[in-house]
ROLUM-365130 format. One line per field, with one value per residue (C-alpha): residue number from 1; residue in one letter; x negated, y negated, z negated. Coordinates in steps of 0.05 Angstrom, whole numbers. Layout:
// residues N
n NUM, ...
res a, ...
xx X, ...
yy Y, ...
zz Z, ...
// end
This chain:
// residues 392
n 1, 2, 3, 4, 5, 6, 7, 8, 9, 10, 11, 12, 13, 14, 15, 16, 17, 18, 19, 20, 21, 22, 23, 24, 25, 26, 27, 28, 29, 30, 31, 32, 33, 34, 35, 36, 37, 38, 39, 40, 41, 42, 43, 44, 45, 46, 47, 48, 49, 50, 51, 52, 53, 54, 55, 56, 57, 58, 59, 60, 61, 62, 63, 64, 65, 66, 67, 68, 69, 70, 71, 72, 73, 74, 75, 76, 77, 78, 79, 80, 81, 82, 83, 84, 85, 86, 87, 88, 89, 90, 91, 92, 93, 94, 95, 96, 97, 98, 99, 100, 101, 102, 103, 104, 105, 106, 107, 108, 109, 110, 111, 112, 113, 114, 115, 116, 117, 118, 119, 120, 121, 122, 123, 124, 125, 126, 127, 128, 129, 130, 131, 132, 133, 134, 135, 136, 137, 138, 139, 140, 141, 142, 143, 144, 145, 146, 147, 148, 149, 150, 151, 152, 153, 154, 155, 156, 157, 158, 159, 160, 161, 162, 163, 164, 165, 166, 167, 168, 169, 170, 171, 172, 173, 174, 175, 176, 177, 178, 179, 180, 181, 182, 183, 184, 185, 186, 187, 188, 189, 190, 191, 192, 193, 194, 195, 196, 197, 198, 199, 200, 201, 202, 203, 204, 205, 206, 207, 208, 209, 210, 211, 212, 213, 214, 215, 216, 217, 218, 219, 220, 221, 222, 223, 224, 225, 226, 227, 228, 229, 230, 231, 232, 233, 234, 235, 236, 237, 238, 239, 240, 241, 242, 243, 244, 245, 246, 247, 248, 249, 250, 251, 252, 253, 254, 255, 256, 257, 258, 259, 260, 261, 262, 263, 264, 265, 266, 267, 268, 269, 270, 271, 272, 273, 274, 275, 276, 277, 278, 279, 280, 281, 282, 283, 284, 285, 286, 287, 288, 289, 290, 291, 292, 293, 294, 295, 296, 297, 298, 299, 300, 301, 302, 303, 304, 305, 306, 307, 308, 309, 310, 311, 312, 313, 314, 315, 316, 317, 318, 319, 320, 321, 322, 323, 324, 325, 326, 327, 328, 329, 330, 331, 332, 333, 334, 335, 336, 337, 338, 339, 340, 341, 342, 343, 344, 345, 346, 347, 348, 349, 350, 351, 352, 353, 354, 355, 356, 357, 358, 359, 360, 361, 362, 363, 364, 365, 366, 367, 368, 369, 370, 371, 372, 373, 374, 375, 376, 377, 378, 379, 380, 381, 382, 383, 384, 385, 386, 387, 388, 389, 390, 391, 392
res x, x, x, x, x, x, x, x, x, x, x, x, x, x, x, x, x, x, x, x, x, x, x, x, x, x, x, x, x, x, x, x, x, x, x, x, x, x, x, x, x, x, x, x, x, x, x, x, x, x, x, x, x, x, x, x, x, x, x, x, x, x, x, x, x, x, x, x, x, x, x, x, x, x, x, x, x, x, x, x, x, x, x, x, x, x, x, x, x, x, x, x, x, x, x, x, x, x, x, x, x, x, x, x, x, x, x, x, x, x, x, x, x, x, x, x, x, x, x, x, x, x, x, x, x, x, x, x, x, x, x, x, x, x, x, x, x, x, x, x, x, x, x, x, x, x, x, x, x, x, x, x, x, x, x, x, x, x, x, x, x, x, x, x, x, x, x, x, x, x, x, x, x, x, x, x, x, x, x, x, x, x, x, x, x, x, x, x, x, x, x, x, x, x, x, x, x, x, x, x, x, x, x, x, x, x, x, x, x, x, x, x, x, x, x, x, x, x, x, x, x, x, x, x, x, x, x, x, x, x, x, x, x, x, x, x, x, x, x, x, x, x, x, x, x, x, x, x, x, x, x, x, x, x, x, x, x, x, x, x, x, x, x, x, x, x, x, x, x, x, x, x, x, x, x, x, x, x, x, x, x, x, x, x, x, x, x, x, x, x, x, x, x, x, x, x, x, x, x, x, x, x, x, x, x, x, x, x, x, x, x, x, x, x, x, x, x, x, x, x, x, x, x, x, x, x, x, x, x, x, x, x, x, x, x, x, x, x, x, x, x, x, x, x, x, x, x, x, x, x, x, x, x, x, x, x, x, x, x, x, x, x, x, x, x, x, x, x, x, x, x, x, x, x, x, x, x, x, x, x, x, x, x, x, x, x, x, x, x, x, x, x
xx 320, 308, 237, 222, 213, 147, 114, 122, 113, 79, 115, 108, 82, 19, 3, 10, -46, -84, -93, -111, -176, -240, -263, -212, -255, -293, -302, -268, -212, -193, -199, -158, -92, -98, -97, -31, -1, -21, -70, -26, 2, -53, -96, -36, -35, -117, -119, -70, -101, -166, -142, -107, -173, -205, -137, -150, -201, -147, -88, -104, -52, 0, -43, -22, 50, 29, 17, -34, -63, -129, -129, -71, -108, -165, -120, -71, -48, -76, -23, -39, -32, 20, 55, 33, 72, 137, 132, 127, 187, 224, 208, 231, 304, 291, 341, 330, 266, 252, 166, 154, 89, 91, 39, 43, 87, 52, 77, 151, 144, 119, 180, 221, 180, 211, 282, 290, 325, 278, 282, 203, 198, 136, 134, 78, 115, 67, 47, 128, 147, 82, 127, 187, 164, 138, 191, 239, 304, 279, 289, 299, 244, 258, 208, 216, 177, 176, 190, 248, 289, 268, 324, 374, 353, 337, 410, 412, 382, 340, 264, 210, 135, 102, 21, 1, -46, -112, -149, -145, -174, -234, -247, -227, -184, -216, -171, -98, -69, -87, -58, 10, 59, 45, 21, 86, 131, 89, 87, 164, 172, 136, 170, 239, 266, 270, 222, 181, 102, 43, -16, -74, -150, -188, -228, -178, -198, -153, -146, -92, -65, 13, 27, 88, 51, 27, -47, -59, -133, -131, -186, -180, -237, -284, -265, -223, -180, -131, -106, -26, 7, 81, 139, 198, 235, 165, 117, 78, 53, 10, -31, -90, -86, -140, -112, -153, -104, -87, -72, -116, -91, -119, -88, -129, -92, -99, -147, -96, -78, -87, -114, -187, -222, -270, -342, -377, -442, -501, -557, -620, -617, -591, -597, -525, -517, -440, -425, -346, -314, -295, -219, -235, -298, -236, -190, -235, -241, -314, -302, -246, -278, -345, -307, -273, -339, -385, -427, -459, -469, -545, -539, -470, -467, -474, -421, -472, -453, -507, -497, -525, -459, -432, -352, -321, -274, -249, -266, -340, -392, -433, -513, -563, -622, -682, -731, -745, -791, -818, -777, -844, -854, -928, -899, -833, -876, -921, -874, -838, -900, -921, -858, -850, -792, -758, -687, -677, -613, -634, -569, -570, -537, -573, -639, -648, -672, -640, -627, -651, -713, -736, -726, -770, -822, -825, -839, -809, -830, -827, -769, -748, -686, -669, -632, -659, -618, -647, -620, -629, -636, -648, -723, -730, -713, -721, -708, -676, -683, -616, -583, -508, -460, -406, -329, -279
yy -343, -294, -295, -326, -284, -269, -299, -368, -371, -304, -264, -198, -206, -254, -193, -147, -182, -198, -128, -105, -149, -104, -163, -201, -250, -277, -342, -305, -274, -339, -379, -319, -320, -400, -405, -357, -368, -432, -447, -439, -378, -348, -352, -324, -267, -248, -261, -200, -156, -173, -151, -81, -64, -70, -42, 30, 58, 34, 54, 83, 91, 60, -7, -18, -27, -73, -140, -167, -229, -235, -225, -184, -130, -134, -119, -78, -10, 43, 87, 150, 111, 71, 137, 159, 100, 121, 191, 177, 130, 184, 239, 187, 191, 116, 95, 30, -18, -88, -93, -157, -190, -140, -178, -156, -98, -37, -10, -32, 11, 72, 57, 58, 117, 158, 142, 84, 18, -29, -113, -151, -209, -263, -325, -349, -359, -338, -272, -255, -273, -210, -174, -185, -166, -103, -75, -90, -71, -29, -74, -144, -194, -255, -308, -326, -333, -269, -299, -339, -279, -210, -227, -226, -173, -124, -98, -30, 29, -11, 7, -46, -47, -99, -107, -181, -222, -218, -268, -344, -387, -391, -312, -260, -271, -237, -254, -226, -292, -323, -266, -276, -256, -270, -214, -239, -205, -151, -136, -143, -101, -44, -55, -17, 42, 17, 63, 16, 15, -40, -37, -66, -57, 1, -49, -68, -60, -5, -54, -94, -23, -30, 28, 26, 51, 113, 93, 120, 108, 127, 150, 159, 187, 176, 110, 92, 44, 20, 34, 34, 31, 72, 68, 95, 158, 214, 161, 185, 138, 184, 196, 171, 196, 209, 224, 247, 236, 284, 328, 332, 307, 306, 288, 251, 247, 174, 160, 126, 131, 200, 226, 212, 226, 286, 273, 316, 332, 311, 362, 373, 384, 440, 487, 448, 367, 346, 270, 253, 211, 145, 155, 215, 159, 100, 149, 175, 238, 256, 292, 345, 342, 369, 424, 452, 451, 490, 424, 375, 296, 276, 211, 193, 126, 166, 200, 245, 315, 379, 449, 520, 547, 528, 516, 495, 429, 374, 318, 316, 330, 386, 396, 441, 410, 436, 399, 353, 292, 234, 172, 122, 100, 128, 205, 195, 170, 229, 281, 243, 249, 318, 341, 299, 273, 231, 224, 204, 191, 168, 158, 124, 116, 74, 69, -4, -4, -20, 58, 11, -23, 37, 72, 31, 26, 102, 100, 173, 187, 260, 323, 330, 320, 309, 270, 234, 226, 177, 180, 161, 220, 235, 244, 183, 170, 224, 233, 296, 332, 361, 396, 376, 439, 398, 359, 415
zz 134, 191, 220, 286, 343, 359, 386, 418, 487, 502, 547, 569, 638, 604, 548, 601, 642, 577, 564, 638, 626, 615, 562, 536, 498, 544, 596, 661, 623, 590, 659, 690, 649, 638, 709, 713, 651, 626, 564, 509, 528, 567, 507, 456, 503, 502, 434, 421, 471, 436, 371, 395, 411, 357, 310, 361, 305, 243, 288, 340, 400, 369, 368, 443, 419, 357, 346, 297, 261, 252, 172, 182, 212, 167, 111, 141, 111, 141, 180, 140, 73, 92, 105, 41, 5, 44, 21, -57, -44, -13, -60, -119, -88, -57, 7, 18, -4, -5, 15, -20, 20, 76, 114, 187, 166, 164, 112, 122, 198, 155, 112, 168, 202, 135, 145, 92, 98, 107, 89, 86, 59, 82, 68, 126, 182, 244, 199, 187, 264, 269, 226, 257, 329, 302, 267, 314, 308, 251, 188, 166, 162, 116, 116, 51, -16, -54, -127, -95, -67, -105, -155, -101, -57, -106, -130, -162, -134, -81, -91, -95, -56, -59, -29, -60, -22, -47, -1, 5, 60, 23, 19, -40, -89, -157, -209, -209, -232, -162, -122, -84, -99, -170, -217, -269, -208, -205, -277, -277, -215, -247, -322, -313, -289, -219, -164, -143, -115, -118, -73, -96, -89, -109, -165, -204, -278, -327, -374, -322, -307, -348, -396, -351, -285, -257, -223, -172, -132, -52, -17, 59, 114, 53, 36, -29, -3, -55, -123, -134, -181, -186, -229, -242, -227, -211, -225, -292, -336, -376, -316, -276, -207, -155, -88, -32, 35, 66, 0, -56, -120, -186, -244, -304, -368, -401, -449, -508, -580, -605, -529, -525, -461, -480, -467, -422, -433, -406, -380, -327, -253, -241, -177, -153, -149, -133, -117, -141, -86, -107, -128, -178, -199, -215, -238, -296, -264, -271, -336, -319, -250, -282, -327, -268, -235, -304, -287, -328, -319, -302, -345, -383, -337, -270, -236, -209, -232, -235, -249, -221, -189, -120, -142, -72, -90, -42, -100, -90, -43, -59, -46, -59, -97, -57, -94, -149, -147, -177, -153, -145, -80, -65, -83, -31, 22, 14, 12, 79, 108, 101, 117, 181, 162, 218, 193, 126, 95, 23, -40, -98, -173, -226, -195, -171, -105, -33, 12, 72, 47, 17, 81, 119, 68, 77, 141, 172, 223, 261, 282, 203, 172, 92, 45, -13, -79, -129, -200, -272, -320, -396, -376, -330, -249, -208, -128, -111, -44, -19, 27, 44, 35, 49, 20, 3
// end
């Protein structure tokens, strides 16, 4: 059936009051628009300006013409990924797609955005009336169950996304069996020769990965967001994918029968340390990351790479090593102190200890600046001193 409008009672002239208030969430606010608008609706109304403010830094002007859930704008696509799905779908020859799970539709607007026929399915009925209201006149929302209607609405030619809900009321969902829709639909989805696309989170193991699927780990602003997964006509199979938004792709063969991933060896400090971001880290990119680079691994279980050439790339942040230390706590607090050190931004891979405790233990304190990189290598943990060159 066709989702309810959205959303009960709230009108326009209540929202439009709700978001003129310079704090939404608190006492006067709520006495203001219960007093004008009644409780029900005065309080639907501040609870939507409310959460437009805080979707500004995930969306930001378009938030003001959005409307959110709570836990749908915590796990809301991010415009410039969400864009990202549309455009694989397009390039794979898709015209129409059923999102199954689209949430508050994020991804179904992008869809739309890119010229596709658009029909979301969501089976809650509050979080598909969300839908509903924001795609407007856009697409079709159905608030329905996913494994009750993908038969149906997926005739031939009609591409498949799908973004499975990975929380319960009771907080994160680990294991794929609990997610909903059910992993069985999205193994299916991604089993044929239909295009169709999978969201999930950045974590998910390779072993779950289907031979079928193209992986492909996002990384957006710094943060690697999701991993999908891609099938179908210009998905590739054989590949790992790290994609850095808004451009930078690198392709990782998989490691299989007969294709091995190659080793890469593992060597001092060299005059160069480079940090992988986290989608060339998932997608098994360190390797061909470091041979592009003439660099070396630090220890084979850290995706710290080290090397004594500056290569520019936009997979890793680059530093020059300006130092080498002893990583015990009585030699970094020395060295913060004679150097004055004020500001100290301190990183860590295989060394057990917390950046912020350690911080404060060391106590800066002056005009300085530096950055501390603790590390495991084949002689033991060191703490590097380095200088950012920069991503790219």
């Amino acid at each position: 059936m066709t989702a309810p409008a959205l959303p009960p009672g709230l009108t326009a002239e209540a929202l439009a009051d709700a978001v003129a208030e310079p704090d939404p969430d608190g006492l006067a606010a709520a006495t203001r628009l219960r007093a004008a608008h009644g409780s029900a609706v005065g309080a639907a109304a501040l609870h939507q300006a409310s959460l437009r403010r805080r979707a500004r830094q995930k969306f930001g002007d378009r938030a003001a013409t959005l409307f959110f859930t709570r836990d749908g704008l915590e796990q809301a696509t991010r415009p410039a990924v969400a864009a990202h799905h549309a455009a694989r779908l397009v390039a794979a020859g898709a015209a129409r797609v059923v999102d199954l799970g689209c949430g508050i539709g994020t991804d179904a607007l992008a869809f739309a955005d890119a010229g596709l026929e658009v029909v979301a399915v969501e089976r809650d009925p509050g979080t598909a009336a969300v839908a509903a209201a924001n795609l407007g006149e856009r697409g079709q929302v159905l608030c329905a169950d996913a494994e009750a209607v993908a038969a149906e609405l997926l005739t031939p030619g009609t591409a498949a996304f799908c973004d499975p809900a990975r929380r319960s009321g009771s907080g994160r969902l680990w294991r794929v069996t609990d997610f909903t829709p059910s992993w069985d639909l999205v193994t299916t989805l991604l089993a044929g020769d239909r295009v169709a696309g999978v969201k999930l989170g950045p974590a998910l193991p390779h072993t779950l990965v289907p031979t079928t699927a193209e992986a492909e780990w996002v990384t957006h602003d710094g943060d690697t967001v999701e991993v999908g997964l891609w099938a179908g006509p210009g998905a590739r199979p054989d590949l790992d994918v790290a994609t850095l938004l808004p451009g930078a792709r690198l392709e990782v063969p998989r490691p299989g029968p007969g294709r091995p991933a190659e080793p890469l060896p593992v060597g001092p400090v060299g005059r160069y340390l480079f940090e992988p971001d986290g989608a060339v880290i998932r997608a098994r990119g360190v390797g061909p990351l470091g041979r592009r680079l003439g660099a070396h691994l630090l220890n084979p279980e850290i995706a710290y790479l080290s090397g004594d050439t500056a290569e520019e790339t936009p997979f890793a942040t680059a530093f020059e090593v300006l130092d080498v230390l002893g990583a015990g706590e009585k030699t970094l607090r020395r060295w913060v102190r004679e150097h004055e050190v004020g500001t100290l931004e301190i990183k860590k891979r295989g060394v057990d200890v917390d950046p912020a405790v350690l911080r404060r233990r060391l106590a800066p304190r002056g005009p300085g600046r530096a950055t501390l990189v603790l590390s495991r290598t084949p002689s033991g943990a060191v703490a590097l001193v380095v200088r950012r060159l920069g991503h790219g």
